[in-house]
PDB file of N, CA, C and O in Angstrom:
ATOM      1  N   UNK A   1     -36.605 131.417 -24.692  1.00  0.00           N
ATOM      2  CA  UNK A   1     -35.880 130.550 -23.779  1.00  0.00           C
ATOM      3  C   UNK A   1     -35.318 131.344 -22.603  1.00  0.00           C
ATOM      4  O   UNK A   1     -35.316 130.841 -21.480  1.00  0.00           O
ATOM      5  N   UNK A   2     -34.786 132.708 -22.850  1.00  0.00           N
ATOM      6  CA  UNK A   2     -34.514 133.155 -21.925  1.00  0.00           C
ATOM      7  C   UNK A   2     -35.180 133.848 -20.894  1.00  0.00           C
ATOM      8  O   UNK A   2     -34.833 134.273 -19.792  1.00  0.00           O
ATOM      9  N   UNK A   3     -36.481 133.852 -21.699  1.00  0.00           N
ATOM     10  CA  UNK A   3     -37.702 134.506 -20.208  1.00  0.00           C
ATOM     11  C   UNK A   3     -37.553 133.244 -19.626  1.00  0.00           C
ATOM     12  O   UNK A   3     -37.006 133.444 -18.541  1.00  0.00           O
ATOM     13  N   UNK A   4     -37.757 132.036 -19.783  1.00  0.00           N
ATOM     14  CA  UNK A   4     -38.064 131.280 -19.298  1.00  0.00           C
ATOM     15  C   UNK A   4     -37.071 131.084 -18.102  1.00  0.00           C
ATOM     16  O   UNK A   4     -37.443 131.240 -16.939  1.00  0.00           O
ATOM     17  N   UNK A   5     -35.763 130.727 -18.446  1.00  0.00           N
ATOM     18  CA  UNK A   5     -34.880 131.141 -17.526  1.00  0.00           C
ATOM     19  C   UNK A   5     -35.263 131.854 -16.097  1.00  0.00           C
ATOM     20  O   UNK A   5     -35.277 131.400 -14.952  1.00  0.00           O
ATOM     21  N   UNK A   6     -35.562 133.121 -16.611  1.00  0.00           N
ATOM     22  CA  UNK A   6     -35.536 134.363 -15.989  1.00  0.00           C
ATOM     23  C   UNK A   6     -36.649 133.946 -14.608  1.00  0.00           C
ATOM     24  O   UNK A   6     -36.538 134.087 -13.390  1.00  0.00           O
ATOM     25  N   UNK A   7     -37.869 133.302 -15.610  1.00  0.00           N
ATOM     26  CA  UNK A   7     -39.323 133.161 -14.702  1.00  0.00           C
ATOM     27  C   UNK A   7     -38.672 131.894 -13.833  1.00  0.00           C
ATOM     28  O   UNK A   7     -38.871 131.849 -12.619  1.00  0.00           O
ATOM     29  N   UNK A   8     -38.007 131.026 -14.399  1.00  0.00           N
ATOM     30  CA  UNK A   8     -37.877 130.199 -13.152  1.00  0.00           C
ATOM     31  C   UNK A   8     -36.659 130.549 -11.788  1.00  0.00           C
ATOM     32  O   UNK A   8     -36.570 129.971 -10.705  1.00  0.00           O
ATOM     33  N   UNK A   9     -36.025 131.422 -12.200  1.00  0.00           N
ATOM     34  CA  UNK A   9     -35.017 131.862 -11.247  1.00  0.00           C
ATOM     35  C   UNK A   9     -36.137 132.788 -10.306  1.00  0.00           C
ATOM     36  O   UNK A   9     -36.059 132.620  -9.089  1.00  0.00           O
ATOM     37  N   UNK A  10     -37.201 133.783 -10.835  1.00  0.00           N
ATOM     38  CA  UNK A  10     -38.062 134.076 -10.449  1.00  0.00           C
ATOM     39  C   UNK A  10     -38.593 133.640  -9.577  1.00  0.00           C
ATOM     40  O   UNK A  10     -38.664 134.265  -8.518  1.00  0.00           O
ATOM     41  N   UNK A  11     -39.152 132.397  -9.742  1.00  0.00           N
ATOM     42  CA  UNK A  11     -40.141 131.625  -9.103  1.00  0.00           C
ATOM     43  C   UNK A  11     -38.996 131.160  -7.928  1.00  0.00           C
ATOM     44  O   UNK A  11     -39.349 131.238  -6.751  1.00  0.00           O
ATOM     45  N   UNK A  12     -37.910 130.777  -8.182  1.00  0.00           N
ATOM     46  CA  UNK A  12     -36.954 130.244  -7.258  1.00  0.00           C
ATOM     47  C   UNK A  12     -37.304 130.962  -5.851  1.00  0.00           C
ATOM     48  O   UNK A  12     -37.717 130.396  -4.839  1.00  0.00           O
ATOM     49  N   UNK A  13     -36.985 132.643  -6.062  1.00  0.00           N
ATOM     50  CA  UNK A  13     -36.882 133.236  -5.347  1.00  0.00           C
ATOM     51  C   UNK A  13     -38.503 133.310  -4.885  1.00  0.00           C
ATOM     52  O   UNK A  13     -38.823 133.282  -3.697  1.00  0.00           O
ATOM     53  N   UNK A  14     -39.264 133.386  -5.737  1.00  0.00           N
ATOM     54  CA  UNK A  14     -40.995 133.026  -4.461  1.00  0.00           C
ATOM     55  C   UNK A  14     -40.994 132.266  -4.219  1.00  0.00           C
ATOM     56  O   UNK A  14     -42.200 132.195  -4.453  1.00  0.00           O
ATOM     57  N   UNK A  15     -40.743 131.193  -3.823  1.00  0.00           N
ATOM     58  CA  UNK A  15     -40.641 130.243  -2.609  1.00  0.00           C
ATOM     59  C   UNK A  15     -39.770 129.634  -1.941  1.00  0.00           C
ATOM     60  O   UNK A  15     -39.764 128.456  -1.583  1.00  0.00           O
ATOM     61  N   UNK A  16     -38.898 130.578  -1.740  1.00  0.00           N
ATOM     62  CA  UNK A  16     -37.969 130.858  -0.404  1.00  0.00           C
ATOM     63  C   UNK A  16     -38.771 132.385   0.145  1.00  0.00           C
ATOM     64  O   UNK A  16     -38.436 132.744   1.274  1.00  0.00           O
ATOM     65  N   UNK A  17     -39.716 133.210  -0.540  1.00  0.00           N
ATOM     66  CA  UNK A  17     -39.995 133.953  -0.249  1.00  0.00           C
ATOM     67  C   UNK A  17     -41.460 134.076   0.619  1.00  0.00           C
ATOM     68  O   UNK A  17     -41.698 134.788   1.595  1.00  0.00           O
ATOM     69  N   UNK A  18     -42.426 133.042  -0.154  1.00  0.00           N
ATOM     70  CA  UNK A  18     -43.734 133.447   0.827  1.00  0.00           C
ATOM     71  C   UNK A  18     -43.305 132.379   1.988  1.00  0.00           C
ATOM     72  O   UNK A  18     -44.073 132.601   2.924  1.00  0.00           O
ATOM     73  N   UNK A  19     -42.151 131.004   2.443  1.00  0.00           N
ATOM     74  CA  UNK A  19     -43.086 131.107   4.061  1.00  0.00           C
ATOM     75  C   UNK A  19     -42.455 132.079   4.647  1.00  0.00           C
ATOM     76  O   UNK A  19     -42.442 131.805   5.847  1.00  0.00           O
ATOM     77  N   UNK A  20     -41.760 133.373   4.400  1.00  0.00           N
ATOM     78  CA  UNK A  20     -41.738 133.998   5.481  1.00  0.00           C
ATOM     79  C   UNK A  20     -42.928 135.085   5.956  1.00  0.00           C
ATOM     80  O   UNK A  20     -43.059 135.613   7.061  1.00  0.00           O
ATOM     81  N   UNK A  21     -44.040 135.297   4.321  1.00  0.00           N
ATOM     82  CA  UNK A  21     -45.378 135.910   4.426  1.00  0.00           C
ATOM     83  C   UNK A  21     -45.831 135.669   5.546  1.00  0.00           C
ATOM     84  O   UNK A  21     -45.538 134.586   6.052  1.00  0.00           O
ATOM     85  N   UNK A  22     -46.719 136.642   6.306  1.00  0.00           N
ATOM     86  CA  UNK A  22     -47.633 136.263   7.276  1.00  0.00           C
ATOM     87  C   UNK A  22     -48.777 135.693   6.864  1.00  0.00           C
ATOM     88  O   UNK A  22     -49.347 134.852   7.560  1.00  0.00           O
ATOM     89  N   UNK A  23     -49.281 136.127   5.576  1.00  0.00           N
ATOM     90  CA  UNK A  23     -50.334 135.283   4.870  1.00  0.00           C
ATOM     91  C   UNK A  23     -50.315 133.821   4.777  1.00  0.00           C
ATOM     92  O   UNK A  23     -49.229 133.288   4.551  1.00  0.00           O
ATOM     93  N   UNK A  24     -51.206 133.203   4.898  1.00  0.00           N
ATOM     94  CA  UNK A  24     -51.708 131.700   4.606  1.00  0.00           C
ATOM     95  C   UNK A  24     -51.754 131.858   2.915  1.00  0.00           C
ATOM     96  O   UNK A  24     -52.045 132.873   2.282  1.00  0.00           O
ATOM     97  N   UNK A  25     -51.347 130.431   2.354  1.00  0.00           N
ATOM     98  CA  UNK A  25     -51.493 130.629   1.001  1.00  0.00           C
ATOM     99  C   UNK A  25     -52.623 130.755   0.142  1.00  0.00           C
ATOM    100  O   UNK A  25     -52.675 130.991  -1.065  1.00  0.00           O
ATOM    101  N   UNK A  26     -53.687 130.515   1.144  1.00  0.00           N
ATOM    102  CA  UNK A  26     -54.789 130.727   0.242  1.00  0.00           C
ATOM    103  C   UNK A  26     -55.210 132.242   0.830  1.00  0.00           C
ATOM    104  O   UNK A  26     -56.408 132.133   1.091  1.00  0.00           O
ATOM    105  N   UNK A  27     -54.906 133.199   1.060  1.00  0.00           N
ATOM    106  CA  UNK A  27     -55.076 134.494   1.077  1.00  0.00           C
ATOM    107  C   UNK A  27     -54.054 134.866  -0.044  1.00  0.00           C
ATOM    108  O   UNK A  27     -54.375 135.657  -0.931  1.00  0.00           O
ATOM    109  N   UNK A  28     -53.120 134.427  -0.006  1.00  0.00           N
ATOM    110  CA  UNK A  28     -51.878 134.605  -1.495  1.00  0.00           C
ATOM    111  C   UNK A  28     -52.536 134.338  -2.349  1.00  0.00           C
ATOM    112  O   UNK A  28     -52.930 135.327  -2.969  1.00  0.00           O
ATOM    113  N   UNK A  29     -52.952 133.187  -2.795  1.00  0.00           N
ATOM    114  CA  UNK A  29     -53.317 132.774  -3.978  1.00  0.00           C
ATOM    115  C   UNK A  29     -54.681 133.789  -4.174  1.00  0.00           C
ATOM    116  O   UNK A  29     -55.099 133.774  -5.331  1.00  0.00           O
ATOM    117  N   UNK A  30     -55.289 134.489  -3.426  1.00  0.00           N
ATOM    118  CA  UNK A  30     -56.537 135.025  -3.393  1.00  0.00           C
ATOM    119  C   UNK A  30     -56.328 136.301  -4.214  1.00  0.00           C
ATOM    120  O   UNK A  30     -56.903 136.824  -5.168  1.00  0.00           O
ATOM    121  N   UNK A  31     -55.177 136.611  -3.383  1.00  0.00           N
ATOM    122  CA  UNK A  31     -54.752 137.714  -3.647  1.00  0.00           C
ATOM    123  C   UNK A  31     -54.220 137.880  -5.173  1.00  0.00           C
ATOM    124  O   UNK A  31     -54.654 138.568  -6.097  1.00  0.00           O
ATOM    125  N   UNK A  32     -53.215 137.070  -5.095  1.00  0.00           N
ATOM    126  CA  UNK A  32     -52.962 136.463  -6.709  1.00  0.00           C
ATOM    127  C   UNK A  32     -53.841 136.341  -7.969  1.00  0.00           C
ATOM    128  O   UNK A  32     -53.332 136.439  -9.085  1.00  0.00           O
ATOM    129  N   UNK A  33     -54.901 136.169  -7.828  1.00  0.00           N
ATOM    130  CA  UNK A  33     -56.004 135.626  -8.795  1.00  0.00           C
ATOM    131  C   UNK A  33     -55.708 134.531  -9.001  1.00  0.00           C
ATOM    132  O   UNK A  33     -55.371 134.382 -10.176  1.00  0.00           O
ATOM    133  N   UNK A  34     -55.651 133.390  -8.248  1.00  0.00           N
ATOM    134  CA  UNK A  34     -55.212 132.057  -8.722  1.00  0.00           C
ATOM    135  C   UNK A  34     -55.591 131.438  -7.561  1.00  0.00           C
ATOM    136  O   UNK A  34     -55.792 132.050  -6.512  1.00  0.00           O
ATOM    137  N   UNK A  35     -55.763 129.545  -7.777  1.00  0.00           N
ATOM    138  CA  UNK A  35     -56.210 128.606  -7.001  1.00  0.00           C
ATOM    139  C   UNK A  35     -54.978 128.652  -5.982  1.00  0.00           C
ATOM    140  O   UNK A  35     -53.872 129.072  -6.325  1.00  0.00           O
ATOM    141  N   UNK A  36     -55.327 128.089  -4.444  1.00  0.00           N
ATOM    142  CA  UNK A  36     -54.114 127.698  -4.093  1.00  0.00           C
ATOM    143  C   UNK A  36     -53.832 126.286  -4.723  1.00  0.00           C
ATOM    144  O   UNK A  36     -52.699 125.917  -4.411  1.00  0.00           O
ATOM    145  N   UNK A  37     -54.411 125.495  -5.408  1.00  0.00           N
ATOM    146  CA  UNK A  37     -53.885 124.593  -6.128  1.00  0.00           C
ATOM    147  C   UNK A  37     -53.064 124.726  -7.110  1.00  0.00           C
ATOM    148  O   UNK A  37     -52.446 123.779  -7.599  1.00  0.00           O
ATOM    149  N   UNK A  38     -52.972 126.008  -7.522  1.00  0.00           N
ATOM    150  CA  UNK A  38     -52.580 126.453  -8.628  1.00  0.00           C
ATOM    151  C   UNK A  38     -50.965 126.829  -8.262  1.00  0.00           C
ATOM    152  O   UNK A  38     -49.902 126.548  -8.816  1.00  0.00           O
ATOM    153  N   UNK A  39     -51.316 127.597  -7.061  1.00  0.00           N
ATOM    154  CA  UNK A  39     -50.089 128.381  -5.949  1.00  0.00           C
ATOM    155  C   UNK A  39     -48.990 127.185  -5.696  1.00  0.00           C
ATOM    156  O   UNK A  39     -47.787 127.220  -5.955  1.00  0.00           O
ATOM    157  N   UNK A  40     -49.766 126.097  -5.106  1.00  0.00           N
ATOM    158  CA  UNK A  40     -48.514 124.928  -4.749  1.00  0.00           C
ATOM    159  C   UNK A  40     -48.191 124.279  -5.964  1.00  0.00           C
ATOM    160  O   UNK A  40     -47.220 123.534  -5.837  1.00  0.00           O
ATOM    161  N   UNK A  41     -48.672 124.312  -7.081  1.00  0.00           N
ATOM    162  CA  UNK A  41     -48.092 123.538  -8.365  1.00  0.00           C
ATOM    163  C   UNK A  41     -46.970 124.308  -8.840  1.00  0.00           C
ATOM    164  O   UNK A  41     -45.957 123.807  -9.328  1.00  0.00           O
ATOM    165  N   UNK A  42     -47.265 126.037  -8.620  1.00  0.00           N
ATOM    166  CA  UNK A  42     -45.655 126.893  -8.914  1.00  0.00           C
ATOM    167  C   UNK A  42     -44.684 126.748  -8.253  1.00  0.00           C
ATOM    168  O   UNK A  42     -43.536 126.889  -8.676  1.00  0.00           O
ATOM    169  N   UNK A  43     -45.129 126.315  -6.634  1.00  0.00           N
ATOM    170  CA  UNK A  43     -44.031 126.779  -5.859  1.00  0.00           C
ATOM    171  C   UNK A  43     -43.524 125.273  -5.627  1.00  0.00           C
ATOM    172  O   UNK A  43     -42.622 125.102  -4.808  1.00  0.00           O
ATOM    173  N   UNK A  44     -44.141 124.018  -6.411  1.00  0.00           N
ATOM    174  CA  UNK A  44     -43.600 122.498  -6.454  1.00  0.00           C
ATOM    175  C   UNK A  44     -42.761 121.985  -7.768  1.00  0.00           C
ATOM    176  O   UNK A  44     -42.354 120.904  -8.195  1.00  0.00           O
ATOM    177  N   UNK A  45     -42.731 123.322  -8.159  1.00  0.00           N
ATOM    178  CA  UNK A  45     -42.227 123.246  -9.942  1.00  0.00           C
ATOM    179  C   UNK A  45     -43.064 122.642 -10.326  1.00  0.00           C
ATOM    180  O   UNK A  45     -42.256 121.915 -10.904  1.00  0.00           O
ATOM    181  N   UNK A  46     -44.039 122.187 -10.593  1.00  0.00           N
ATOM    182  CA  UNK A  46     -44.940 121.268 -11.318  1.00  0.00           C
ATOM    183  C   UNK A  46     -45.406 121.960 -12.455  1.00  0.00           C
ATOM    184  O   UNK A  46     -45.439 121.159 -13.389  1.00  0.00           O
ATOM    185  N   UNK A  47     -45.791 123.114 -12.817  1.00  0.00           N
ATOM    186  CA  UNK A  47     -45.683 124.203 -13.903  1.00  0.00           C
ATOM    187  C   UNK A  47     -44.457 124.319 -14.882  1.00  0.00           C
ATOM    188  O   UNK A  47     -43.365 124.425 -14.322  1.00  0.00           O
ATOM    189  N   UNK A  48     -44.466 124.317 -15.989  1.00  0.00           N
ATOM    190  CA  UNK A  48     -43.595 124.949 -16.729  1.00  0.00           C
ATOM    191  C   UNK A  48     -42.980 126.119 -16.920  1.00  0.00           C
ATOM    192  O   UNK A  48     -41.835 126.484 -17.187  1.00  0.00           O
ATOM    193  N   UNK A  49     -44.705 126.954 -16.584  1.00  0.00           N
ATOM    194  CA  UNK A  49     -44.318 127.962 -17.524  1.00  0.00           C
ATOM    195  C   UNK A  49     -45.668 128.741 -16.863  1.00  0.00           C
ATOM    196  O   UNK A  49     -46.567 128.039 -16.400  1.00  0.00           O
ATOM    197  N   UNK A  50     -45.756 129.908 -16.841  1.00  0.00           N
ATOM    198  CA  UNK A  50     -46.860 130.952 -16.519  1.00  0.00           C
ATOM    199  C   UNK A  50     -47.028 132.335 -17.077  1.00  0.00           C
ATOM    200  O   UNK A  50     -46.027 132.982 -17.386  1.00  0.00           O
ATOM    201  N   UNK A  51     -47.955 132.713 -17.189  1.00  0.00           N
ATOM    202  CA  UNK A  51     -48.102 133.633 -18.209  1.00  0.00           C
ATOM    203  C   UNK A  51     -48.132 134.809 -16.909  1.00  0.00           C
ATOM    204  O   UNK A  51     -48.444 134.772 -15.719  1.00  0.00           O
ATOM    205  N   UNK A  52     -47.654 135.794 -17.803  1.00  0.00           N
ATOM    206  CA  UNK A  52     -47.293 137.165 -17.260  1.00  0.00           C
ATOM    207  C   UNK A  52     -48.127 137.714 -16.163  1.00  0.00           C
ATOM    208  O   UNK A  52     -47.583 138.330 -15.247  1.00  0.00           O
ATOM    209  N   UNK A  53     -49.316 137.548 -16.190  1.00  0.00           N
ATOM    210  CA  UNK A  53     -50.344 138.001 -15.956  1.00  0.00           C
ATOM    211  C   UNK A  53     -50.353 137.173 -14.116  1.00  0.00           C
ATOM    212  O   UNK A  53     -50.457 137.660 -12.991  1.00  0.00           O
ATOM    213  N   UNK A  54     -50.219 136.044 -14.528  1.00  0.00           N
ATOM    214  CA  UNK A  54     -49.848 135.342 -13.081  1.00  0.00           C
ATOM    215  C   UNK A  54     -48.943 135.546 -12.611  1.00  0.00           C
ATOM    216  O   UNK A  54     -49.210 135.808 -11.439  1.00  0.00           O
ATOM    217  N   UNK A  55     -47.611 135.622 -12.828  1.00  0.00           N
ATOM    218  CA  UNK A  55     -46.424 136.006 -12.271  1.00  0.00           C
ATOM    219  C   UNK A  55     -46.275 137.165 -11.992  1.00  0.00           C
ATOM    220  O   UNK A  55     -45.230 137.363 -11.372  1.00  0.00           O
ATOM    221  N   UNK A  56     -47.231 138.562 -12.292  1.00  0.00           N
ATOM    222  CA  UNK A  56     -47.757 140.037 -11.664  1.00  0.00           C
ATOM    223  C   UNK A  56     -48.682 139.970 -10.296  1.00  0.00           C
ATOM    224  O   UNK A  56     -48.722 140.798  -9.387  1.00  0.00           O
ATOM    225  N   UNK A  57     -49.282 138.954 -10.405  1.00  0.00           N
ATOM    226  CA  UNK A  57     -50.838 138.888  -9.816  1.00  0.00           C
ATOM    227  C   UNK A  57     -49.972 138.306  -8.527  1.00  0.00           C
ATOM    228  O   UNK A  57     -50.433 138.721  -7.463  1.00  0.00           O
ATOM    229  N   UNK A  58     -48.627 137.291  -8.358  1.00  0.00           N
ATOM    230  CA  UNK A  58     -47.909 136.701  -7.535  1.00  0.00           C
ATOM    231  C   UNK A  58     -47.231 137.951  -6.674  1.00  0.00           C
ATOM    232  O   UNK A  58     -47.291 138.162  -5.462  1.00  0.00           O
ATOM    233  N   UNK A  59     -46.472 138.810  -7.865  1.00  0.00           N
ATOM    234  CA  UNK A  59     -45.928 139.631  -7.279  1.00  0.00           C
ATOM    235  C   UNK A  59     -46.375 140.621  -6.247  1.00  0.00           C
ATOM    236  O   UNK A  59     -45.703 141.141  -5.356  1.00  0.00           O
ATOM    237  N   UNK A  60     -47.848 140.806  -6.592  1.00  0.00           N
ATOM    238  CA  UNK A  60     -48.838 141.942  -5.911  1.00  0.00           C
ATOM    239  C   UNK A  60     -49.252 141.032  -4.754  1.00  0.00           C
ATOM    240  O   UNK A  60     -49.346 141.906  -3.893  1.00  0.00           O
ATOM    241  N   UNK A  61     -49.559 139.921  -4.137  1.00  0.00           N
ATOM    242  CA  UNK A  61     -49.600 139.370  -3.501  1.00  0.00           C
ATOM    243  C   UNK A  61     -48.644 139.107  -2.267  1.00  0.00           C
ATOM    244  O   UNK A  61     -48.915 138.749  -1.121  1.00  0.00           O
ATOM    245  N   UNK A  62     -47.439 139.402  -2.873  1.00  0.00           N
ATOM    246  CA  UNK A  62     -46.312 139.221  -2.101  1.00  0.00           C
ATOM    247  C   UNK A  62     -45.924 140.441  -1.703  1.00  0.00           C
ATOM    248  O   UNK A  62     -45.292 140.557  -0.653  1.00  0.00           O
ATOM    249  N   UNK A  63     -46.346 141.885  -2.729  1.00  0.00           N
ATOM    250  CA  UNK A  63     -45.752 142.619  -2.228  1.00  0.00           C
ATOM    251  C   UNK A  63     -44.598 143.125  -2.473  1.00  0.00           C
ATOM    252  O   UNK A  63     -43.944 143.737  -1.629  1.00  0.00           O
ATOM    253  N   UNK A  64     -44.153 142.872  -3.920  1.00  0.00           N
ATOM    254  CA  UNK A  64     -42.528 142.579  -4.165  1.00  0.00           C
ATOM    255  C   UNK A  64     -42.731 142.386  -5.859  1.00  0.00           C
ATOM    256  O   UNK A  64     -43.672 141.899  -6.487  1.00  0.00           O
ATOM    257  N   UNK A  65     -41.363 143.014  -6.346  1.00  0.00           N
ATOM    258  CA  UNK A  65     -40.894 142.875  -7.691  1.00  0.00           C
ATOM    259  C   UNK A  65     -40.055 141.578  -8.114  1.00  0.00           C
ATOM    260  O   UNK A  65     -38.850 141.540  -7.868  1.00  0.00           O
ATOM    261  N   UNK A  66     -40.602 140.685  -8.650  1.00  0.00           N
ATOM    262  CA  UNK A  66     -39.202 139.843  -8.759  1.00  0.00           C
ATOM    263  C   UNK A  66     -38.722 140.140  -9.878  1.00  0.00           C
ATOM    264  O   UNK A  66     -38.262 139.043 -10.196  1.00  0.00           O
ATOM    265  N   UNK A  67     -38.470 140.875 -10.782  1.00  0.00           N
ATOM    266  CA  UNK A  67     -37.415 141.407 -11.443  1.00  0.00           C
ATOM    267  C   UNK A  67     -37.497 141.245 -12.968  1.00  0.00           C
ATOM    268  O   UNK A  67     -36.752 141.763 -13.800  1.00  0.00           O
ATOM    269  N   UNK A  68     -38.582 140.398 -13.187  1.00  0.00           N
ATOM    270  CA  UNK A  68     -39.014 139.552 -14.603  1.00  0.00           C
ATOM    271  C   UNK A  68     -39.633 140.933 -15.573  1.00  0.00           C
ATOM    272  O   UNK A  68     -40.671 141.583 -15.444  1.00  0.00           O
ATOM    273  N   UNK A  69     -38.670 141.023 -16.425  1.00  0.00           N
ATOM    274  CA  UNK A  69     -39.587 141.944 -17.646  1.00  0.00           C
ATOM    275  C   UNK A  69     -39.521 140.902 -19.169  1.00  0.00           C
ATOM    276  O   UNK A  69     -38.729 140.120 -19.694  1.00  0.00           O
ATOM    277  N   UNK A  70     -40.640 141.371 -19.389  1.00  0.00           N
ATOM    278  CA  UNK A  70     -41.556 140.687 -20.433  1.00  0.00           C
ATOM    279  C   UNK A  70     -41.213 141.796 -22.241  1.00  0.00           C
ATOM    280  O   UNK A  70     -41.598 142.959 -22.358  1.00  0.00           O
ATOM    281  N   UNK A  71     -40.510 141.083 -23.281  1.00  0.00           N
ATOM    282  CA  UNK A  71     -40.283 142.263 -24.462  1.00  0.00           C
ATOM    283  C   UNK A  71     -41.369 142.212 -24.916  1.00  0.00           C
ATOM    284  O   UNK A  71     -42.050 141.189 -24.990  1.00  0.00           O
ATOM    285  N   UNK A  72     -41.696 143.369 -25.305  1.00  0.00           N
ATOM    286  CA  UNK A  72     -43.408 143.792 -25.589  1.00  0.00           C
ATOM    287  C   UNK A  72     -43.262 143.547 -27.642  1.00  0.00           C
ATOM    288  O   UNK A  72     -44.246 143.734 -28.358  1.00  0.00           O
TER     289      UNK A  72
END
């Protein structure tokens, strides 16, 4: 429950964060490994929940840590 938390305060902060990207979102999402369909369903809350692997692939895209650690 509390990653979850964590990932959506996360996510909060990516999208107040990419429109200031110079990237178009489908170079993000490219970059990301993910659809931009995929991209506007995170950044519309329409997602629950995303697995680690996407929320890295976001970060490298952006360029930026959002702060989310995962207990192994």
């Amino acid at each position: 429950m509390l990653a979850l938390i964590i990932i959506s305060l996360a996510l909060l902060c990516f999208r107040n964060i990419r429109p200031e990207s110079l990237r178009s979102v489908q170079v993000l999402a490219t970059l990301a490994g993910i659809s931009t369909a995929y991209w506007y369903q995170i950044e519309q809350d329409k997602r629950q929940w995303i697995s680690e692997e996407t929320l890295r692939g976001i970060e490298q895209a952006l360029g930026m840590n959002l702060g989310v650690q995962f207990d192994d």
